[in-house]
LUMMIFI-304149 format. One record per residue (C-alpha): residue in three letters; residue number from 1; x, z, y. Coordinates in steps of 0.05 Angstrom, whole numbers, padded with zeros to 5 digits, m for minus. Each point is the difference from the previous one (the first is absolute). Example, Ala and Ser with C-alpha at 12.3 -4.5 7.8 and 13.67 -1.06 7.14 Angstrom:
<fimis>
+------+-----+--------+--------+--------+
| code | pos |      x |      z |      y |
+------+-----+--------+--------+--------+
|  ALA |   1 |  00246 |  00156 | m00090 |
|  SER |   2 |  00027 | m00013 |  00069 |
+------+-----+--------+--------+--------+
</fimis>
This chain:
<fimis>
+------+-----+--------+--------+--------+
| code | pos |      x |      z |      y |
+------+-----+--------+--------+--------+
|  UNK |   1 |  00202 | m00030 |  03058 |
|  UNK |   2 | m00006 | m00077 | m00013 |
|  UNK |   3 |  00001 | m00047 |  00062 |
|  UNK |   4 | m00031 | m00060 | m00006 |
|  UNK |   5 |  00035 | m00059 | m00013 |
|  UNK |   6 |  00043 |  00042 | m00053 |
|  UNK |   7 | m00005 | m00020 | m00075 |
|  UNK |   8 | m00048 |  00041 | m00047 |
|  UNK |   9 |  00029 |  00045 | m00044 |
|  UNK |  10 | m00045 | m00010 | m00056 |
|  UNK |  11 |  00039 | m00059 | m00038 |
|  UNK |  12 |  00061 |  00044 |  00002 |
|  UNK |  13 | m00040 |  00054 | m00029 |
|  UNK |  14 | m00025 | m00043 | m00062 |
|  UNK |  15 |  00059 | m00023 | m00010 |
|  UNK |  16 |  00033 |  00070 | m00004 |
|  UNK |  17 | m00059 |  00017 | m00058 |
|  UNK |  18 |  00007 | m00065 | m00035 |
|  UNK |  19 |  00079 |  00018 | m00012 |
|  UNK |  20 | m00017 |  00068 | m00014 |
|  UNK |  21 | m00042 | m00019 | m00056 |
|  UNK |  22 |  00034 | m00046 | m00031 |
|  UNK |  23 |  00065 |  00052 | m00002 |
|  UNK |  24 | m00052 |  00051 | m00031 |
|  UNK |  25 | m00019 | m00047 | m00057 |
|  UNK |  26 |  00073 | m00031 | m00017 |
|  UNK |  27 |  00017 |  00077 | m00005 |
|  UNK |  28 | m00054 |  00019 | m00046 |
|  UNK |  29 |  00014 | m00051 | m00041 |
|  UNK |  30 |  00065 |  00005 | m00009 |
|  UNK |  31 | m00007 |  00064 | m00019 |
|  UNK |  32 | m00055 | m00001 | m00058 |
|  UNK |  33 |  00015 | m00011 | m00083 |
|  UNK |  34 | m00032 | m00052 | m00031 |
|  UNK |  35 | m00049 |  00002 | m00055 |
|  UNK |  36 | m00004 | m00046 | m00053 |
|  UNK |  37 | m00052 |  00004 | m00045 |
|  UNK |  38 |  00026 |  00009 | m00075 |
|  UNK |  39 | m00071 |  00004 | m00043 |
|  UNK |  40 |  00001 | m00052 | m00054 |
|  UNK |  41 | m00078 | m00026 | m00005 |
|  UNK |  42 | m00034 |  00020 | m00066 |
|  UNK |  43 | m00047 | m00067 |  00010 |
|  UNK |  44 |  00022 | m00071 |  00000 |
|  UNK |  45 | m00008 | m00036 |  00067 |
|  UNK |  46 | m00071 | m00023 |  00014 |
|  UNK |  47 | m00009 | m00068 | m00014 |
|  UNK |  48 | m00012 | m00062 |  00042 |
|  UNK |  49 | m00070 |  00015 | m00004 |
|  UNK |  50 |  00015 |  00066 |  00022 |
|  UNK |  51 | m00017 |  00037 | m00070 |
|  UNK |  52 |  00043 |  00036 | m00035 |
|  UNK |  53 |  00017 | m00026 | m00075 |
|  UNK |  54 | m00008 |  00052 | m00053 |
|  UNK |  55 |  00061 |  00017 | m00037 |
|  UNK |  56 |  00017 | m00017 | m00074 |
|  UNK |  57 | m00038 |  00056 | m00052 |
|  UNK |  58 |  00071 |  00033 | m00029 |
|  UNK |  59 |  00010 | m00033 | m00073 |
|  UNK |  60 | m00031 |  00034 | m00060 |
|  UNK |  61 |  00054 |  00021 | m00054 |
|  UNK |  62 | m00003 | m00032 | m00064 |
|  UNK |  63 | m00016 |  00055 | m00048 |
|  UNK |  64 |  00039 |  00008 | m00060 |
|  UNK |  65 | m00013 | m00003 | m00071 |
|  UNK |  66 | m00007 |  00077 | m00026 |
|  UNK |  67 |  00056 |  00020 | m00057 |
|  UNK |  68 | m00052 |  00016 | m00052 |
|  UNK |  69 |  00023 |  00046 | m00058 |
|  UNK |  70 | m00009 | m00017 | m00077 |
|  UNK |  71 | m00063 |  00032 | m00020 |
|  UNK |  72 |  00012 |  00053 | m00052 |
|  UNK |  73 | m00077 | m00005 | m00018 |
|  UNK |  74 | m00060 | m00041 |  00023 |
|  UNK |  75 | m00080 |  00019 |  00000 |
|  UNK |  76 | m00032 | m00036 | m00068 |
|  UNK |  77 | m00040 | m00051 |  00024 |
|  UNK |  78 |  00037 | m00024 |  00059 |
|  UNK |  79 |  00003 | m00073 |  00020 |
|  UNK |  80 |  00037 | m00048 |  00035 |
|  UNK |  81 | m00017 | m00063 |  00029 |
|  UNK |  82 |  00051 | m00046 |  00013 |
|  UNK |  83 | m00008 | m00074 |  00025 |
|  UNK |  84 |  00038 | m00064 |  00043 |
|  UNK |  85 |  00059 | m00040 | m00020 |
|  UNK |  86 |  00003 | m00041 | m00068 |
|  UNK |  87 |  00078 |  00017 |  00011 |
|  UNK |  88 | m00006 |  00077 | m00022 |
|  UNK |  89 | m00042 | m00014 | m00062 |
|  UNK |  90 |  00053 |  00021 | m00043 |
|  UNK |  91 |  00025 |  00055 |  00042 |
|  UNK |  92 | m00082 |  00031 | m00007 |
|  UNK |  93 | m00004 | m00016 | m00068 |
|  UNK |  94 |  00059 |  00046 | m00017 |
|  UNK |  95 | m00020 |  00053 |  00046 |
|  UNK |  96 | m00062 |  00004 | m00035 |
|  UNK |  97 |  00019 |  00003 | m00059 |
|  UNK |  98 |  00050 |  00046 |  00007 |
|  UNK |  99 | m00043 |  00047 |  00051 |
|  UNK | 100 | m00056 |  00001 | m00043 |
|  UNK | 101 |  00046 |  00024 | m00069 |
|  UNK | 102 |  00025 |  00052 |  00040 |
|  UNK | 103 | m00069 |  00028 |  00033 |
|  UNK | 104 | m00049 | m00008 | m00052 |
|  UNK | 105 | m00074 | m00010 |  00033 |
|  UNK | 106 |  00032 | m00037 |  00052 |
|  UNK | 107 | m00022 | m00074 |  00018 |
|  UNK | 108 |  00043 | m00058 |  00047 |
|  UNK | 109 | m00046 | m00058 |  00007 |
|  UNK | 110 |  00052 | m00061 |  00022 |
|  UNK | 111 | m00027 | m00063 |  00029 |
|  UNK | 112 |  00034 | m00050 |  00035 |
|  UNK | 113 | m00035 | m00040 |  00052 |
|  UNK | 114 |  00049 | m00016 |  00056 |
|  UNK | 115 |  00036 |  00049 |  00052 |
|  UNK | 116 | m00039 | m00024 |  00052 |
|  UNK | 117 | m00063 |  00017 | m00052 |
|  UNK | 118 |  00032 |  00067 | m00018 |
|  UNK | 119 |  00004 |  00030 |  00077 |
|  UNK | 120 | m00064 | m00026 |  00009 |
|  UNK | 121 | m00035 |  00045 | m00056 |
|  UNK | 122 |  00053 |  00060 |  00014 |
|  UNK | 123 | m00033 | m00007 |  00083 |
|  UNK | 124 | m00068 |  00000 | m00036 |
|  UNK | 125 |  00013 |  00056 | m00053 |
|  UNK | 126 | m00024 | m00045 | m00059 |
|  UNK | 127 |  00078 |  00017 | m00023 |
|  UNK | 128 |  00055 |  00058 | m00002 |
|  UNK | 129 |  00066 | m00038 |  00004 |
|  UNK | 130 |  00018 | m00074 |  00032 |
|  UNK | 131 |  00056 | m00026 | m00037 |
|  UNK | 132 |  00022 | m00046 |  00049 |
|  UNK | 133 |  00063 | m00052 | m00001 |
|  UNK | 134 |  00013 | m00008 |  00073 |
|  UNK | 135 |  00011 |  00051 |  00052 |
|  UNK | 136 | m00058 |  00030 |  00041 |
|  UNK | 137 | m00024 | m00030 |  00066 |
|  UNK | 138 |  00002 |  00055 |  00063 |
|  UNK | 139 | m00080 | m00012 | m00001 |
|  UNK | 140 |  00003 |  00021 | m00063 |
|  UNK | 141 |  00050 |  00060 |  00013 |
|  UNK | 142 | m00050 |  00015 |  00045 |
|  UNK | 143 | m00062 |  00012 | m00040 |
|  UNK | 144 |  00036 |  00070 | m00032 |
|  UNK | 145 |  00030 | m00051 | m00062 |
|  UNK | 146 |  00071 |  00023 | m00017 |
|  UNK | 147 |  00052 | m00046 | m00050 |
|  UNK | 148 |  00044 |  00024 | m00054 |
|  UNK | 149 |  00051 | m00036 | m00024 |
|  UNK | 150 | m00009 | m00017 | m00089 |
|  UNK | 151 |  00057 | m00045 | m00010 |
|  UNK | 152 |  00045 | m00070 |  00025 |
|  UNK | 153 | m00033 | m00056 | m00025 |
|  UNK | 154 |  00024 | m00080 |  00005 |
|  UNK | 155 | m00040 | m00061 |  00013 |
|  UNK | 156 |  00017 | m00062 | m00054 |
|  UNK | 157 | m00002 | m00068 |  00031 |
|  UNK | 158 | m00034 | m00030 | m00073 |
|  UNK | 159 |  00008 | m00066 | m00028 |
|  UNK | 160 | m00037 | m00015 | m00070 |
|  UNK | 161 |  00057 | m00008 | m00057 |
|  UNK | 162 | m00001 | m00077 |  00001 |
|  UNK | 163 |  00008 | m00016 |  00074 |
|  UNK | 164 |  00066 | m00052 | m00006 |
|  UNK | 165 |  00036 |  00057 |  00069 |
|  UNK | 166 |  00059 |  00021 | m00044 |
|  UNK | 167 |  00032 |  00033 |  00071 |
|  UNK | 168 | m00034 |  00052 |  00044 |
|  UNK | 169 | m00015 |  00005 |  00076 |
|  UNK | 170 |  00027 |  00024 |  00062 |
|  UNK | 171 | m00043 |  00036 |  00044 |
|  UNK | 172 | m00017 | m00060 |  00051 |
|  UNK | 173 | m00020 | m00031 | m00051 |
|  UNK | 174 | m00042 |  00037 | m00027 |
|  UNK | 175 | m00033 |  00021 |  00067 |
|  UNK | 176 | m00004 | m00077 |  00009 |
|  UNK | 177 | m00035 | m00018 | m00061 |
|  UNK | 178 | m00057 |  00055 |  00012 |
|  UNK | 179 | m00013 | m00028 |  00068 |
|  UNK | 180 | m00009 | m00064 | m00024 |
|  UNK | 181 |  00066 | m00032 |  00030 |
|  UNK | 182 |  00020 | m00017 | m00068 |
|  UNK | 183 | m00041 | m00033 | m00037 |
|  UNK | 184 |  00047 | m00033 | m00062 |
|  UNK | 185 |  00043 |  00034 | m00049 |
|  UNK | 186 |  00049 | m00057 |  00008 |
|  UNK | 187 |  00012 |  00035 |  00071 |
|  UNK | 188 |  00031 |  00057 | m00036 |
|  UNK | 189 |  00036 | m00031 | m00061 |
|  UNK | 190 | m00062 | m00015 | m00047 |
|  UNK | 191 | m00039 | m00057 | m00021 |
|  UNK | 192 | m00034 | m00049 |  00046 |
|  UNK | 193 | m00064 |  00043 | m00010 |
|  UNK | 194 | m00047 |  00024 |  00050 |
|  UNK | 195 |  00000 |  00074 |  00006 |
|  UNK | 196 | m00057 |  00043 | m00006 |
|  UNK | 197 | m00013 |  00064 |  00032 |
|  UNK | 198 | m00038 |  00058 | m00032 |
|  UNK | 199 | m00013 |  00045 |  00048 |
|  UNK | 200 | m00034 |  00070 | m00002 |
|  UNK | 201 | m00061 |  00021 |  00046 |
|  UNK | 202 |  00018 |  00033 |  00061 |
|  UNK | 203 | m00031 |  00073 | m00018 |
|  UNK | 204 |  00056 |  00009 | m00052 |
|  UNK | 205 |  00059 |  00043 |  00018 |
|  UNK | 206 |  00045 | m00049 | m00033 |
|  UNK | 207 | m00029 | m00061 |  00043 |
|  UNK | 208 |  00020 |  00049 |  00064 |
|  UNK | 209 |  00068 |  00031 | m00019 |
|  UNK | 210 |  00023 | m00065 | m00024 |
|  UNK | 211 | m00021 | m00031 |  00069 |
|  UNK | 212 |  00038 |  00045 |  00029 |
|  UNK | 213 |  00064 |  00001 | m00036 |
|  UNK | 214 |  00001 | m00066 | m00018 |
|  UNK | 215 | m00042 | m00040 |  00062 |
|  UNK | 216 |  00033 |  00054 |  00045 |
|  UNK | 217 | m00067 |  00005 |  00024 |
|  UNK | 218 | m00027 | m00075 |  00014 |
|  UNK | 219 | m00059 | m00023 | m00031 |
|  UNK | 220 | m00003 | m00036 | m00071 |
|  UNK | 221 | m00006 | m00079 |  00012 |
|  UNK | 222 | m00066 | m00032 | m00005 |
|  UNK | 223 |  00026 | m00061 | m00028 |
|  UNK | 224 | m00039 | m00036 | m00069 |
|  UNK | 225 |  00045 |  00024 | m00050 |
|  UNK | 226 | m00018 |  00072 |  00006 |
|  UNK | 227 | m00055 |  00030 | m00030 |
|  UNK | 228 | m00014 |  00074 |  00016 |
|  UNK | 229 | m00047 |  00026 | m00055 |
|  UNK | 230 | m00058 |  00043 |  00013 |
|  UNK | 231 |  00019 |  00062 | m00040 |
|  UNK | 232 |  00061 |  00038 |  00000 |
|  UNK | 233 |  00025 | m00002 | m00070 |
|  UNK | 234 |  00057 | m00020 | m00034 |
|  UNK | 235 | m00023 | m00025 | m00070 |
|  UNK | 236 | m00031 | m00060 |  00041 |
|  UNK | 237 |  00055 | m00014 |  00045 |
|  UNK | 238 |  00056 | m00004 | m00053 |
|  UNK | 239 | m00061 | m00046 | m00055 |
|  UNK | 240 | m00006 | m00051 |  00067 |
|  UNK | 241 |  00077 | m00009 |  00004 |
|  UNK | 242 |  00010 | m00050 | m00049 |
|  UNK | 243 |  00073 | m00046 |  00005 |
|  UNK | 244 | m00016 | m00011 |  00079 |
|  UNK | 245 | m00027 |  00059 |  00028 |
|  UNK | 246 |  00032 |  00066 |  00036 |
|  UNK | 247 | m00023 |  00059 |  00014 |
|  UNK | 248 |  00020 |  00080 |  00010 |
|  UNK | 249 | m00014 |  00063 | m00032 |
|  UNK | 250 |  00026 |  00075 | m00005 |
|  UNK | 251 |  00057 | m00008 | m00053 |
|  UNK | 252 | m00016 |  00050 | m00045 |
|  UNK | 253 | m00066 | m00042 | m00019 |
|  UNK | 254 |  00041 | m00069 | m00018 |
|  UNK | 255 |  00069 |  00032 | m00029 |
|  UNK | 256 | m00033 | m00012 | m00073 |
|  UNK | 257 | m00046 | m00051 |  00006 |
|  UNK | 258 |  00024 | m00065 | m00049 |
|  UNK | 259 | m00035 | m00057 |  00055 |
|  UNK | 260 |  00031 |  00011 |  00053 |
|  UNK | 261 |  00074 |  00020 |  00024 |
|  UNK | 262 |  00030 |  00030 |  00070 |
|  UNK | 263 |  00043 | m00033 |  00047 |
|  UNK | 264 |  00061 |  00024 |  00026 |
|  UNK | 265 |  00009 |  00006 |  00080 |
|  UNK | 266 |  00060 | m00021 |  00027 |
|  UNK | 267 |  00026 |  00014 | m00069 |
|  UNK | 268 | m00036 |  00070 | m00011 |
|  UNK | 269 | m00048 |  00011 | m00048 |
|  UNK | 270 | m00063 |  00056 |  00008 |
|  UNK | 271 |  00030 |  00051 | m00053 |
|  UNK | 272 |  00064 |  00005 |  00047 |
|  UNK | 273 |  00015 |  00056 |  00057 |
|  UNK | 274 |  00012 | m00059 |  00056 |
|  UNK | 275 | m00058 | m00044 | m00012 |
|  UNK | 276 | m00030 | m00009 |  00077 |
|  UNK | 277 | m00071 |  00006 | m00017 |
|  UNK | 278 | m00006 |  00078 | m00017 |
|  UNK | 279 | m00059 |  00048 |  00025 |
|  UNK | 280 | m00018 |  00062 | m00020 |
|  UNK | 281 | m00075 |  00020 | m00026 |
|  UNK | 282 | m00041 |  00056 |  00027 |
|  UNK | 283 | m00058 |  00046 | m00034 |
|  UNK | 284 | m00050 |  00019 |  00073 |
|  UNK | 285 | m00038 |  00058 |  00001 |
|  UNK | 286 | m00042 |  00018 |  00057 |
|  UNK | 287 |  00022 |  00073 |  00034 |
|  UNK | 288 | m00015 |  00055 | m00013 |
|  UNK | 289 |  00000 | m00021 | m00073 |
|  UNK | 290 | m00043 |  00026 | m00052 |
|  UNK | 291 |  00031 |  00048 | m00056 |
|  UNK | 292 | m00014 | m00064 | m00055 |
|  UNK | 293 |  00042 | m00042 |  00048 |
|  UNK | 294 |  00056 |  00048 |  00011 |
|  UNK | 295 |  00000 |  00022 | m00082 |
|  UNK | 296 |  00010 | m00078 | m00010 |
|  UNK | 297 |  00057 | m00009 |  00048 |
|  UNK | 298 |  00034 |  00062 | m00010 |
|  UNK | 299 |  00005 | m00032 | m00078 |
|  UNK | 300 |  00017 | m00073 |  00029 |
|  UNK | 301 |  00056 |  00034 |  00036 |
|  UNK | 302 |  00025 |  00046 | m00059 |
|  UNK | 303 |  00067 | m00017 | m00050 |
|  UNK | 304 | m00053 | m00025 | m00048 |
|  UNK | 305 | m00044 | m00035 |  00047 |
|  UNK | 306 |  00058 | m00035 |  00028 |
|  UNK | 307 |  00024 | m00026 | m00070 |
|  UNK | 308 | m00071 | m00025 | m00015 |
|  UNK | 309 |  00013 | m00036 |  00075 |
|  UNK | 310 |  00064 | m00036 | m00030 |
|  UNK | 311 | m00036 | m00024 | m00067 |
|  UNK | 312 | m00069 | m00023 |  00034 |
|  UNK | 313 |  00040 | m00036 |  00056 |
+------+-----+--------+--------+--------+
</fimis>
């Protein structure tokens, strides 16, 4: 019985629950195993914007060439189209001929209009084969066209017979001269002459690889002494050298010409195994190839179509 003027009860009895509960939590707590979530996400993070970014499409293989075997025969009146760099004309010619001795009622039609030209037509189907003097581009790759290696070809830095240069070039300098940051042979040993630079168009192979080999990738200089012509050939290129000009071309195409002569590169002339400016050639076929294209590169890749390779390059 509570008398008045004694203290209620009730605080006491709050206070009793209050440090009751808090006993109850500290010893459930205590007492439970924590769980830590290990799940790595499958998405990236959202964004500040709060989307999500899509991931990267997985990279599409480069497909490789097919090992095509020698034909033993070939259907009478098959044909094969072949067109693109002025570099291969040698290697088509004696393809052809030797192709067509072998198969009789068999046709090669070569041309020669350009790499650039020849992947063009080959995308188009206006030809069978791209014979091509630079690699392929992954757009390219992409569009179902497939490489195969023909041969190792060099490019000739060219000077015509007379030019007064008795010496050759190192590499700078040459990458200097054909971006127009020497512009005087007497800034390599020569004459007191102005140089001039023959360049080729930009849709020939040769133009490309030799940017990249020899410009390591930079642009050609834009400077008055060059002169890029307007078609890729190399008849015109080595007539327009006279005794001040310099220009380029694949080797095999200047070894025997009487105008005009090769220089050596830090000492190394073209028809040596350690001359820098080396690429290999390619004949492109689009896949799945036809049974004209792999008859003709089953015999480019045969003992005998291999020798022809060595004369025609």
């Amino acid at each position: 019985m509570i008398k008045h003027g004694d203290p209620s009860p009730i605080p006491y009895i709050l206070s009793t629950l209050v440090l009751l509960a808090a006993g109850y939590g500290w010893f459930y707590l205590k007492n439970q195993t924590p769980t830590i979530n290990t799940t790595v996400p499958t998405t990236p993070p959202p964004t500040s914007s709060g989307v999500s970014p899509t991931p990267p499409p997985a990279p599409t293989p480069t497909p490789a060439a097919a090992s095509f075997p020698p034909p033993t025969a070939v259907a009478s009146g098959t044909q094969v189209r072949i067109d693109g760099s002025t570099s291969m004309v040698g290697i088509n010619q004696t393809l052809k001929n030797g192709f067509e001795q072998q198969f009789p009622n068999t046709t090669v039609i070569p041309q020669a209009r350009g790499s650039d030209q020849g992947i063009q037509n080959l995308l188009a189907g206006n030809t069978d084969i791209a014979a091509i003097s630079r690699p392929l581009t992954p757009q390219e790759q992409s569009q179902n066209l497939v490489a195969m290696p023909i041969a190792t070809d060099a490019i000739a830095i060219v000077v015509g017979v007379y030019n007064p240069l008795t010496g050759g070039l190192t590499p700078t300098q040459v990458e200097d001269i054909f971006q127009g940051k020497i512009t005087n042979w007497s800034q390599v040993g020569g004459a007191a002459n102005a140089i001039r630079v023959i360049n080729r168009p930009a849709i020939s192979g040769t133009h490309q690889a030799f940017q990249e080999l020899v410009l390591a990738g930079e642009n050609f200089g834009t400077t008055p002494n060059i002169t890029t012509l307007p078609q890729d050939a190399t008849t015109p290129l080595l007539r327009a050298l006279g005794n001040d000009g310099i220009g380029y071309a694949t080797y095999t195409q200047v070894m025997n010409q009487k105008t005009v002569r090769s220089l050596a590169v830090n000492g190394v002339l073209p028809d040596q195994p350690t001359y820098p400016y080396q690429r290999t050639l390619y004949y492109v076929y689009k896949n799945p190839a036809n049974p004209a294209v792999q008859a003709f590169l089953g015999y480019a890749n045969s003992p005998q179509g291999k020798q022809l390779i060595s004369a025609g390059n």
